[in-house]
N, C-alpha and C positions, 0 to 999 in steps of 0.2 A: 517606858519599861516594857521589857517582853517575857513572853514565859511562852517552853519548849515542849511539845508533845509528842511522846513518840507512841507509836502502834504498829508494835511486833505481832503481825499477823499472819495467817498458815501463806498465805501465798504472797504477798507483800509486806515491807518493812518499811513504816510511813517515819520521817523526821520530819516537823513540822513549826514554824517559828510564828508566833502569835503576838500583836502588839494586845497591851493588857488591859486596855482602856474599853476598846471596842470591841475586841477578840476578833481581830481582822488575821487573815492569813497573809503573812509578808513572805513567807517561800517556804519552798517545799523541797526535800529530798528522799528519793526513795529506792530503793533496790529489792530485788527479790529475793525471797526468805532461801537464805542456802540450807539445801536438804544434800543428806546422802543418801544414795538409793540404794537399799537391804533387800534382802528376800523376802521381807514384809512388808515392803513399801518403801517406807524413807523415814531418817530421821534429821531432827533438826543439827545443820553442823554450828554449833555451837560456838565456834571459833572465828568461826566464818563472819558468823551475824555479831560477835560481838565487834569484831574489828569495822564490819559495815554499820555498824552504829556510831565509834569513834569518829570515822570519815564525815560520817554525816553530820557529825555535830559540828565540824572543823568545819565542812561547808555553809551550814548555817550561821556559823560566827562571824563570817565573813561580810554576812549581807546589814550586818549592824555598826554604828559607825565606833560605838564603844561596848564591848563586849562587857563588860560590866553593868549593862543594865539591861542583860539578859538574871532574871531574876531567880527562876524556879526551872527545875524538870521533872516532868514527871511522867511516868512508865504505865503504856497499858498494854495487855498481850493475851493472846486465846488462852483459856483454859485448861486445866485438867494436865499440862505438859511442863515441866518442870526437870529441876537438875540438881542429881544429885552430887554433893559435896564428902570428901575426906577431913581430917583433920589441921591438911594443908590447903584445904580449899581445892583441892583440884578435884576434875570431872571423873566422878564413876561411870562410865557413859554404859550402852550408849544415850542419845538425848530423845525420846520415842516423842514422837508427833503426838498429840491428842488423839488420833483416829487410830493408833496403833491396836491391833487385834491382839498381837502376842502374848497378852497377858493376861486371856481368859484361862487359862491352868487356877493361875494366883486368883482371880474373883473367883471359882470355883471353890476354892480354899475357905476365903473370905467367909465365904454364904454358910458354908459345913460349920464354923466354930458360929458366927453370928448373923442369926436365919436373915433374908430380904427384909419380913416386915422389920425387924430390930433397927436392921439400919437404917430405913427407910424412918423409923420415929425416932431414931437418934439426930443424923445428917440431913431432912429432909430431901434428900435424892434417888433416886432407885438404882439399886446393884448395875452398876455393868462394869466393861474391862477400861473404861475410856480412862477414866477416874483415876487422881495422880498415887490413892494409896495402892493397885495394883501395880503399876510402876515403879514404885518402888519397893514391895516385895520380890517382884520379876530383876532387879538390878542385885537387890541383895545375895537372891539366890545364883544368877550367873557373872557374881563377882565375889565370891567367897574370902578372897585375897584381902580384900580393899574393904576397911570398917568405915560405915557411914560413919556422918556426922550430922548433917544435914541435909532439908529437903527445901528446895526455893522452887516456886513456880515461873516461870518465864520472865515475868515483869518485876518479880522480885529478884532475883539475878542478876538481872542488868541494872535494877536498882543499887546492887550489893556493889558491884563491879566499879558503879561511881563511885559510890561515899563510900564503900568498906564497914555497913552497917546491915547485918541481917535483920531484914524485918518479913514481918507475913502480913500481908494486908486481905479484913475481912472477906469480900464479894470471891477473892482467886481461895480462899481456905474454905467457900464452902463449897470449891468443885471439888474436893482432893478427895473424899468419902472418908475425912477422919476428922473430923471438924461437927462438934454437939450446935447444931443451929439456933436449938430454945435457950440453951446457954450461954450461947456467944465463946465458948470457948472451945480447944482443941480439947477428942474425946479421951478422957483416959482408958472407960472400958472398950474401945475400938483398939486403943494401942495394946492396952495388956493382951486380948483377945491373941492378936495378931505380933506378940512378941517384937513389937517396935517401940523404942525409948521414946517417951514423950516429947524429950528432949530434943528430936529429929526435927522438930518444927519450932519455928521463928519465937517468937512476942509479936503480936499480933498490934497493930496500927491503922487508923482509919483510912480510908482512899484520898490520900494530895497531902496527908501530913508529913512535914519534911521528918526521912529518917537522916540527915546529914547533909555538912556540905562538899561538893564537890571536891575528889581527890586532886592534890596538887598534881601529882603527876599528871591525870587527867586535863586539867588545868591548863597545862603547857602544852600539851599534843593538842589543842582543840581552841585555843586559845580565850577558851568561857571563863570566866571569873572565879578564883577558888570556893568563896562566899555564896557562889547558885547552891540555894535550895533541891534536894534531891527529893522523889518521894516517890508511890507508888499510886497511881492511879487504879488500878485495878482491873478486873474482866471486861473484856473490849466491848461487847454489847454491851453490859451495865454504861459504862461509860460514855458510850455512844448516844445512851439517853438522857444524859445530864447534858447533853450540845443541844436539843433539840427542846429540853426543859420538859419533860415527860412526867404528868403528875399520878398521884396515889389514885390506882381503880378507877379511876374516868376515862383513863387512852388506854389502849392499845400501842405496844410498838414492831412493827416487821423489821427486825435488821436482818440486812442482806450482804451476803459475802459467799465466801465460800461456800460456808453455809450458808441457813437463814433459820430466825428464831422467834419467837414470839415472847414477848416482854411486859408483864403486867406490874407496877410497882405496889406492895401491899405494905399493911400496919403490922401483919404480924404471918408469920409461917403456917400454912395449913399440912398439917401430915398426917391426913384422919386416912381410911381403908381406901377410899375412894380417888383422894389423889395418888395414891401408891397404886391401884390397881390402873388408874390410867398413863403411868410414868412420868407424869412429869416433876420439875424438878424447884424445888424453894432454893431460895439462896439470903444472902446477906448483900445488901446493893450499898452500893459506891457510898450513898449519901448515909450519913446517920442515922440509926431509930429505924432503918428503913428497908425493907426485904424484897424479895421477887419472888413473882412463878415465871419461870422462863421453861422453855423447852424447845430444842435444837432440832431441826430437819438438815439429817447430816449432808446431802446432797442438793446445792442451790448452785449457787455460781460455779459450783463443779460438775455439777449434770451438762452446765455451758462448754465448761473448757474441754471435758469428757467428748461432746457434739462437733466442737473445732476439731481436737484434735483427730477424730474418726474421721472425719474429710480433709484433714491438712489445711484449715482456713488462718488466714491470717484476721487480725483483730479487726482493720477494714473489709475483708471478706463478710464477715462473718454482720460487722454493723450495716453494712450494703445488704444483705440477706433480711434480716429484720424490719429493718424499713422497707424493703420493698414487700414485704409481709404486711406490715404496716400500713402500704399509701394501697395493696392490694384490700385491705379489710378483712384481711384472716384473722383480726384480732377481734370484730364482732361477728365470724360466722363459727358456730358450733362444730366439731364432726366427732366422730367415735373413736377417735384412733389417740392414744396418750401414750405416755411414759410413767410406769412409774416409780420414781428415781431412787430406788433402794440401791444405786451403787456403792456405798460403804454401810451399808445396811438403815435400817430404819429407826427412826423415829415415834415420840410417842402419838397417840396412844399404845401402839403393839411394837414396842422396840427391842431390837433384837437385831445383834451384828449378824448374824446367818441368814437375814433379807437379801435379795437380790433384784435387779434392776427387771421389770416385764415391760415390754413394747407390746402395745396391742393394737390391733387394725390396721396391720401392713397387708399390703396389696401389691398388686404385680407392677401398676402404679405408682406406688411410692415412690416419692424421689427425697432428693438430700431437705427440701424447702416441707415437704410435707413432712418429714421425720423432726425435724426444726417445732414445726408445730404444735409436734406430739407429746415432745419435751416441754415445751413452755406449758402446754395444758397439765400435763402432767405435773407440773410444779407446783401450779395453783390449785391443782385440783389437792393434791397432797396439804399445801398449806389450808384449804379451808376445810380439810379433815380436825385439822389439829385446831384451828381456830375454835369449830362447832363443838369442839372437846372441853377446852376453856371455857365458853358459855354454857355447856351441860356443868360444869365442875362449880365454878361459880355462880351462876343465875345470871348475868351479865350480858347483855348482848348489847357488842360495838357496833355503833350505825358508821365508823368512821377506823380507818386503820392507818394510823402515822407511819412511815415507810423511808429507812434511811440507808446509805451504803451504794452497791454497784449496781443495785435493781433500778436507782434514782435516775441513772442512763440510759434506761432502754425504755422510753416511751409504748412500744407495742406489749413486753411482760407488765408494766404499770396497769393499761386498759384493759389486759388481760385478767389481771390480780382482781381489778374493780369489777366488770360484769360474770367472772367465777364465783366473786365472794359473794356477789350480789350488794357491796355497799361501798361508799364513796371512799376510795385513797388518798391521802394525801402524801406526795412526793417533799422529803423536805431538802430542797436542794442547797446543801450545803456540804463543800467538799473538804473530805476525812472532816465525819463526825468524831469518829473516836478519836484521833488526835486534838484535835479541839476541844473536846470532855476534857480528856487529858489534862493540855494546859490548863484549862478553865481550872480543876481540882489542884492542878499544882500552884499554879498562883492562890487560889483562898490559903493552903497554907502555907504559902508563905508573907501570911498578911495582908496580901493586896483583895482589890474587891473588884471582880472584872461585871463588864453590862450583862449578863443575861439575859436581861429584860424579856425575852421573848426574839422570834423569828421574822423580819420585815416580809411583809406579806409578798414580794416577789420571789422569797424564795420555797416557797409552798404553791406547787403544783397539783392540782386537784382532776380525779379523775371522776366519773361518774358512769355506772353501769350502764350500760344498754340493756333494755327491760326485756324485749322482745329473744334476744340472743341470751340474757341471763335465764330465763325459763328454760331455753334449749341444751343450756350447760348442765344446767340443773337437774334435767333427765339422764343424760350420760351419767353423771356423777352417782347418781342416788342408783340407778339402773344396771349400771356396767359398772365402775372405778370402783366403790364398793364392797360390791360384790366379788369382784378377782381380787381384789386388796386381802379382806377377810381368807377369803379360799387359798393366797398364796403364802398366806402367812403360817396357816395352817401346816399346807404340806411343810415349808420351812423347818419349821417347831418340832414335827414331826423325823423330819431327814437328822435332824441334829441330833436326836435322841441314839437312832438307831448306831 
């Protein structure tokens, strides 16, 4: 038997087919997320991706000898970005990316009827524009014409689109900032607040519980079994740590992607003054009974693509660069010159979309290899900001940091991560975690019981600091990074006001 994971993610869109016994990967199909490119950047084309999903699934049909005993599917996708619905089901577009800025007016709104802290002890989240209930006050107001009906978030949609069942699944209702986290249910005083029908949101369902089976129509264009189980796996990090088997408060997780985030699985939601003053964000995770602190550093695998595309490197270019970074030992020598990667602004602790990217310690020197550098440190140095923020928040300190996604390929950012952070990485190589979660959650519900068991020790990659070079890191950082961190955020804060 097989079960199907897909992972509609900001830059790629994974279809993935899994035997359910061992959760081995039997083939992969993938294409890239179709955007349209606005004056604000891009949004997702919605049309685009759903039909690049159909295909995919017709491709994967293919590679099983009886399409019938593809069992389950089930949907995971980024956060916070979502689509809204009419009464015919059609798109009030447009479809805004997660990272979309647009719709700081409407979180401005937001804040005036119901102050930061409120929300923050309602949704366990802090205010920003990312968040799907700014998006859809910003749709409401520049589509006047067109009366909502509903709000689906990415993997619910494409959930809907199979089976013709709207459902909302926990871990994606607690990015939306209207969703009571100690509750477990959608908030009414967030809605009344904000003159939105409660009604706008789903019935809410656990992460891999089938909402339905497979539309016929669907059926025949793809040639899957009516009978496939549909369901929603949920937010792709969350998800991503159910592949890796990530337990309550013991690990740490880095997933890395576009972004990259930090993932701690808890017993219960903290939303005292302390973690709202440091931004980070509680959620409701995949698995039952069972919550997160996550918090996203919006520029990771995009600080990368960001570096290619300033120098026009191709993906070989750019992996020839690295390793010869690599077999050079720039990865255990220190220097003063970083990045730091606020290009779609920042992350918490001090987060705030009006951050902007600072280079520091270019020289007349500099060349395309040493700005290379500056970004990668700068990555890390950013990620064990926010790490040493987690261990002030909770008293917890990881001697050991589980590490899944596109960072898992690049052995020089890996060694880099390890002597920054100053403690051992573990690489867990296995490819598309989040699909794989995926499937994993989509087959439990639909009855089946796949191995989990844990990860066969080859595919855990372990890195370990260099002592002598982590002391040297550790002066920039604490000395310089900082200290202009602090000072740039400042001036920021300040520009935005005026």
């Amino acid at each position: 038997m097989y079960a199907i994971g897909i992972d509609v993610g900001t830059t790629n869109c994974k279809i993935c087919l899994y035997r359910i016994a061992d959760l081995e990967l039997i083939e992969k199909h993938s294409f890239i997320t179709p955007k349209i490119i606005t004056e604000h950047g891009s949004d997702f084309d919605i049309n685009k991706l759903w039909h690049g999903i159909i295909d995919g699934l017709g491709c994967i049909a293919k590679n099983v000898n009886d399409p019938g005993d593809i069992v389950s599917i089930s949907v995971a996708s980024v956060g916070e970005a979502g689509v809204l619905l009419d009464a015919d089901d059609k798109v009030i577009g447009p479809v805004m990316t997660w990272y979309d800025t647009r719709t700081q007016p409407q979180l401005e709104r937001v804040v005036k009827r119901i102050s930061e802290n409120r929300l923050y002890e309602i949704t366990g989240i802090p205010a920003h524009s990312n968040y799907s209930l700014n998006k859809i006050l910003w749709l409401m107001e520049n589509n006047e014409n067109q009366k909502p009906v509903n709000w689906l978030c990415i993997a619910e949609y494409v959930a809907f689109r199979l089976s013709g069942v709207k459902r909302a699944e926990y871990s994606l209702a607690s990015r939306t900032l209207a969703f009571d986290i100690t509750r477990n249910t959608w908030s009414e005083e967030i809605c009344s607040a904000m003159d939105i029908p409660l009604s706008l949101f789903s019935p809410l369902v656990t992460a891999g519980e089938s909402t339905g089976d497979l539309l016929k129509e669907i059926s025949a264009t793809t040639g899957i079994s009516s009978q496939t189980k549909i369901s929603i796996s949920g937010h792709d990090h969350m998800v991503g740590s159910v592949a890796v088997g990530l337990k309550k408060e013991g690990q740490i997780l880095n997933s890395t992607g576009t972004t990259e985030g930090l993932l701690v699985v808890r017993n219960q939601p903290s939303v005292t003054g302390q973690y709202y003053q440091s931004r980070v964000s509680n959620g409701h995770h995949v698995l039952r009974d069972a919550y997160t602190l996550y918090a996203s550093l919006p520029s990771a695998g995009y600080a990368i693509e960001w570096f290619s595309n300033l120098f026009d490197l191709t993906a070989a270019d750019f992996n020839s660069m690295t390793l010869w970074l690599m077999n050079k030992g720039a990865a255990e020598t220190p220097t003063d010159s970083f990045l730091i990667p606020h290009l779609r602004g920042s992350g918490p602790p001090k987060r705030t979309i009006h951050a902007k990217g600072l280079v520091y310690g270019v020289e007349d020197q500099t060349d395309s290899e040493a700005l290379l550098k500056a970004v990668f440190h700068g990555l890390c140095y950013e990620l064990r900001h926010l790490l040493e923020t987690y261990e002030t928040l909770t008293g917890n300190h990881w001697k050991s940091v589980m590490v899944i996604g596109a960072a898992c390929q690049n052995p020089y950012w890996l060694q880099l991560k390890a002597t920054i952070l100053n403690r051992e990485i573990v690489a867990c190589q296995i490819p598309e975690a989040v699909s794989r979660g995926a499937a994993l959650l989509g087959a439990r519900g639909a009855g089946y019981k796949p191995d989990n068991s844990g990860l066969p020790d080859d595919a855990l990659i372990r890195y370990t600091p260099d002592a002598k070079s982590a002391e040297s890191f550790s002066i920039v950082y604490h000395q310089i990074y900082k200290h202009l961190y602090e000072t740039k955020i400042q001036i920021e804060n300040q520009m935005s006001r005026t």
